[in-house]
Structure formats: structure tokens, C-alpha cells
C-alpha positions as a printed NumPy array, in Angstrom:
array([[229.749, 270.291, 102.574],
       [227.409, 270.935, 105.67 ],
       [227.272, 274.426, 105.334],
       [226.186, 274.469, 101.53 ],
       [223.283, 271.267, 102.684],
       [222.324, 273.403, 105.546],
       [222.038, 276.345, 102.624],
       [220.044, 274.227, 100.352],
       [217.598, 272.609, 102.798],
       [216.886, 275.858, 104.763],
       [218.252, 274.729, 107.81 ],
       [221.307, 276.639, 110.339],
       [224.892, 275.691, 109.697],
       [227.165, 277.075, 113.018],
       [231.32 , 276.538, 112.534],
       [232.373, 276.835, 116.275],
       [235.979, 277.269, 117.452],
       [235.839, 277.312, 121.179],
       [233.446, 276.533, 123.921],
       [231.87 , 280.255, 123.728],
       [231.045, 280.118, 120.376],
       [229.501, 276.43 , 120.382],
       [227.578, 278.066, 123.137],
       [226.18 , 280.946, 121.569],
       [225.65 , 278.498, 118.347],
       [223.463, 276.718, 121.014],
       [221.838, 279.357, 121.98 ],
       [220.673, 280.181, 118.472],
       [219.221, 276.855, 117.401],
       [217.236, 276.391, 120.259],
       [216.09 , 280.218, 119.64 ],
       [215.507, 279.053, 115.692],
       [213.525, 276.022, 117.236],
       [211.282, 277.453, 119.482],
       [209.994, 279.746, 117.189],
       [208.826, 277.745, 113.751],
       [206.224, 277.256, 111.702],
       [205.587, 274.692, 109.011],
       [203.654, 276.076, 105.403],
       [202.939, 273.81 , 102.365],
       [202.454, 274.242,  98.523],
       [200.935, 272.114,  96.259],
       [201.494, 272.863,  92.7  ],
       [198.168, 273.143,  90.534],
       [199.615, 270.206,  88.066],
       [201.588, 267.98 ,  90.23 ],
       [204.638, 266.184,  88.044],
       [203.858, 268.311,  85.003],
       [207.244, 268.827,  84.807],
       [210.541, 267.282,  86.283],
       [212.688, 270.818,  86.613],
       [213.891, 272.726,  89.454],
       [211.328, 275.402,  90.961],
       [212.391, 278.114,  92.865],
       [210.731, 279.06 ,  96.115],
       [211.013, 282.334,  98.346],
       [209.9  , 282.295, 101.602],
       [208.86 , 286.125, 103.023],
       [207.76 , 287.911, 105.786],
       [205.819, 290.935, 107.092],
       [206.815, 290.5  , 110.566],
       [209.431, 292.665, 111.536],
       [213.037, 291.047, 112.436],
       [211.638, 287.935, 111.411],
       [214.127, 285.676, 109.838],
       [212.972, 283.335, 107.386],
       [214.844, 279.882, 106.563],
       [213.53 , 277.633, 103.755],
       [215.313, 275.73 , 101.29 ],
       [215.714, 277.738,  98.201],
       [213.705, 275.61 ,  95.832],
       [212.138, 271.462,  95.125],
       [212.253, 269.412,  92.224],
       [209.099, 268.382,  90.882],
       [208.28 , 264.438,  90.474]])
């Protein structure tokens, strides 16, 4: 159930099963934290429409990895 929010909202899921690994999970969070940026959209007719939208989230920068939930549904 974590892993598929953590898929949904864009954010890190880590299954550790020893003190190494919870380590280098660790490790990679505070790497994914130090390095973020926040971007908005606002939809040219808010609430037109209460569906799902999809969203994808690219970059240019190279070995950048991108997390970002995979879509919102309008209001």
C-alpha cells in the first residue's frame, strides 16, 4: 500500500531488510531532499471538468531524476 501511494504522489518508497540497506535508503532521501524544486500549473478553465488529468514531469538536465505524481483530479 505505501509503495503504490509513494507511486501515485511522486514521492520515494525504500523496503529495507537490514541496517545497510535502511542506511543507504537514508542516504537517498536526504540526497532526493536536498536537491528539489517545486513547479505549478494552473489549468486555463479551472473545474471545467471533474476527470483525471495526466501530468509528465521532464527534464533536460542530464541524470536528473524526476518524481511527480503521475496526474490530479480537477475540482
Amino acid at each position: 500500500m505505501l509503495e503504490a501511494l509513494s507511486e501515485d504522489t511522486g514521492g520515494l518508497f525504500f523496503r529495507t531488510r537490514d541496517n545497510a540497506e535502511a542506511v543507504q535508503a537514508a542516504v537517498k532521501a536526504a540526497q532526493a531532499i536536498r536537491n528539489q524544486y517545486v513547479i505549478g500549473y494552473q489549468p486555463q478553465q479551472p473545474g471545467s471538468n471533474a476527470k483525471w488529468h495526466r501530468v509528465s514531469v521532464k527534464s533536460d538536465v542530464p541524470r536528473a531524476k524526476v518524481y511527480a505524481r503521475k496526474g490530479y483530479y480537477s475540482e
